[in-house]
C-alpha positions as CSV (number, residue, x, y, z in Angstrom):
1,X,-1.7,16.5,-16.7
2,X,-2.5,14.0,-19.5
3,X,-4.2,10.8,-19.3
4,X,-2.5,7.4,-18.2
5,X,-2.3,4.2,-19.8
6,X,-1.2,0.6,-19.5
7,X,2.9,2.1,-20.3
8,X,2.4,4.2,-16.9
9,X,1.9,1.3,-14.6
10,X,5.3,1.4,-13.4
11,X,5.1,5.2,-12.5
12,X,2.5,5.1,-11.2
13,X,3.1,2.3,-8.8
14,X,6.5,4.0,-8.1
15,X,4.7,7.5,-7.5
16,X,2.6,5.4,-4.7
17,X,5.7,3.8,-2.9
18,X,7.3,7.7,-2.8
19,X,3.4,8.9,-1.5
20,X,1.8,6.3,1.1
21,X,4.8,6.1,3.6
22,X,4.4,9.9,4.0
23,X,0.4,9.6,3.9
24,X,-0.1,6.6,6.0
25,X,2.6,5.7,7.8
26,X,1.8,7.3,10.9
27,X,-2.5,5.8,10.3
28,X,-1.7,2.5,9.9
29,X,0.9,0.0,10.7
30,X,4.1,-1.0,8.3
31,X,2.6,-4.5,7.7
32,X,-0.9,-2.8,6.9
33,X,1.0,0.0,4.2
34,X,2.9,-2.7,2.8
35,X,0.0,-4.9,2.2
36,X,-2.5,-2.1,1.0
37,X,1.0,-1.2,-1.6
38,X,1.2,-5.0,-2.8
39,X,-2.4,-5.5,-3.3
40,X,-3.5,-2.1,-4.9
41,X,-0.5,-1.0,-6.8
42,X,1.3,-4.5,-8.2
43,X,1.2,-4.2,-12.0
44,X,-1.3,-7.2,-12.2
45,X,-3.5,-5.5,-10.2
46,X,-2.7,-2.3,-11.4
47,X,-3.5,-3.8,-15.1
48,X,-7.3,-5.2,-14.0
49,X,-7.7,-1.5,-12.5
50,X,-7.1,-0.1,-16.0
51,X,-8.7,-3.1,-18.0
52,X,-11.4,-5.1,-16.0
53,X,-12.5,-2.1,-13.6
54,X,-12.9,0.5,-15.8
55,X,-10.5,2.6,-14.3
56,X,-9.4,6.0,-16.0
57,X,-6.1,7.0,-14.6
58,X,-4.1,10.9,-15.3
59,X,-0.5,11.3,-14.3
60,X,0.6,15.1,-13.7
61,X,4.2,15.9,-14.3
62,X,6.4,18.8,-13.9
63,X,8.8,18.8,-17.1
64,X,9.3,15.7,-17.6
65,X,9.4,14.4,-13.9
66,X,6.1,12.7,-12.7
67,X,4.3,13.7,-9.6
68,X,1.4,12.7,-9.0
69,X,-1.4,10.2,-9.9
70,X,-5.6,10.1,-9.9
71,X,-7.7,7.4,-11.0
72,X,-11.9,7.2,-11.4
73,X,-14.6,5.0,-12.7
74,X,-18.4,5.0,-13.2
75,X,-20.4,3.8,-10.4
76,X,-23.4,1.5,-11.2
77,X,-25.3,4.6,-9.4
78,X,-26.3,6.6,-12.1
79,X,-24.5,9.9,-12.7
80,X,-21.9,8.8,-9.9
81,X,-18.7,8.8,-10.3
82,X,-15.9,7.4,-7.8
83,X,-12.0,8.8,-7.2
84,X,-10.5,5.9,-6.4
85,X,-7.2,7.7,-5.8
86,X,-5.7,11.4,-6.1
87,X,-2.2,11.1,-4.8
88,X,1.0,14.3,-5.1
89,X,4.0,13.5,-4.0
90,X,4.8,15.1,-0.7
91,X,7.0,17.9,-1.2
92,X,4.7,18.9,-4.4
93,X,1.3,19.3,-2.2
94,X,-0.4,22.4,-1.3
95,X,0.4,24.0,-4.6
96,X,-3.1,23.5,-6.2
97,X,-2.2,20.5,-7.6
98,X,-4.9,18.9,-6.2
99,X,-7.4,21.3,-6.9
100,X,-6.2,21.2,-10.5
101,X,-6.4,17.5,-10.8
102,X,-10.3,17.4,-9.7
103,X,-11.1,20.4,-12.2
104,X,-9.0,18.0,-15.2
105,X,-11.2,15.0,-14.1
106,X,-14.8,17.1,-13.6
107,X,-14.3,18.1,-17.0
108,X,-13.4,14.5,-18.0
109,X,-16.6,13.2,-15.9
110,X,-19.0,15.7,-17.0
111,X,-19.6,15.1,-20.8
112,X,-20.4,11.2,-19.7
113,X,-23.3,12.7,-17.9
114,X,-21.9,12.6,-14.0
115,X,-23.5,14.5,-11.0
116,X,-21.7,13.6,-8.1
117,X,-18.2,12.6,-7.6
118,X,-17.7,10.4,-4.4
119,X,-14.6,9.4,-2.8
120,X,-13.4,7.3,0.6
121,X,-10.7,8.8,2.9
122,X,-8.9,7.3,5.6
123,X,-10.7,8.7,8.8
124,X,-7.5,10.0,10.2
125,X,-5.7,11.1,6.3
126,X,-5.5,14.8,6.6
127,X,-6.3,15.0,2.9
128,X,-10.1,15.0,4.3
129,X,-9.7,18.9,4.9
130,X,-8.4,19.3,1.1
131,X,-11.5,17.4,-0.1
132,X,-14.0,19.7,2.3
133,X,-12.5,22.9,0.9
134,X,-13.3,21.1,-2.4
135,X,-16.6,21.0,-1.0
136,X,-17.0,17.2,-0.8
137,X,-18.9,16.6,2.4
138,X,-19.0,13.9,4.1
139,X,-22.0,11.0,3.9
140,X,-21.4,7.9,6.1
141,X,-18.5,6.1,7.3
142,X,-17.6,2.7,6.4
143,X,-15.0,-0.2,7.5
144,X,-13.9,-2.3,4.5
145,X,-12.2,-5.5,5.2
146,X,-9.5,-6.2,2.7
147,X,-8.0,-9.2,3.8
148,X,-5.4,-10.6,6.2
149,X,-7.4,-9.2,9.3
150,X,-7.1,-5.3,7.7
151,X,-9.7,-2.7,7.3
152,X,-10.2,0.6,5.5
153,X,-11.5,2.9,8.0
154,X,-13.2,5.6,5.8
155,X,-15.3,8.7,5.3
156,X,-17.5,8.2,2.0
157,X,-17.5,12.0,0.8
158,X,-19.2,13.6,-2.5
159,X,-19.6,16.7,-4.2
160,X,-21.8,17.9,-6.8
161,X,-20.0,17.8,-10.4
162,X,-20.3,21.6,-11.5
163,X,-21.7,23.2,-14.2
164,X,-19.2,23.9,-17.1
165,X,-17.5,27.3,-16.4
């Protein structure tokens, strides 16, 4: 697991054209995945992610092979921090990836003074079970429009940031 910068745009928006097919292609309609692909994981907008939004993004590889992705950012909500996206490709998950990837970022979160770490998940993404043995738990639900007549249908979900080991 290392850090990601502005060179890893093209993996990473690779990685997510291997990923959301599996994850959402049953949830939401090919227009809708293809959309949601174009407008979160282009390079421009992957670029303002990284520059303008604050966005801190880790790639994990195996070797030299890259496999999955995760990105967060401070919340204007003191000592909240948001996963904007944790993402393995398919035939890597239930390993402990995962699981690995939120310890790397909780120790990346907790010396800038965060308490909770919230997330959204698709209603219907089966990744919400991951995040509940995690211990996230769930706080509201929300529908967020994101243009051309598609929403988000999410769980909002947050877990404490634990103590250092």
């Amino acid at each position: 697991m290392r850090p990601a910068d502005l060179d890893d745009i093209n993996t990473i928006g690779f990685l997510a054209q291997q990923i959301w097919p599996d994850t959402y292609g049953n949830i939401v309609s090919q227009q809708q995945l293809q959309y949601m692909l174009n407008l979160i994981y282009s390079p421009t907008s992957l670029r303002r992610q990284m520059l303008d939004d604050k966005q801190q993004f880790m790639i994990v590889e195996q070797g030299d092979e890259p496999i999955g992705f995760a990105s967060w950012s401070a919340l204007e909500e003191p000592g909240v921090v948001k996963l904007h996206k944790l993402y393995v490709l398919p035939g890597r998950q239930g390993k402990g990836l995962g699981r690995s990837m939120i310890e790397f970022i909780f120790q990346a979160i907790r010396p800038e003074g965060a308490m909770t770490l919230r997330l959204n998940v698709n209603r219907y993404n089966t990744a919400r079970q991951f995040y509940e043995r995690m211990g996230f738990v769930v706080i509201k639900e929300e529908d967020i429009p994101i243009g051309n007549g598609y929403f988000m249908n999410d769980f909002v979900m947050e877990v404490a940031v634990p103590a250092q080991d």
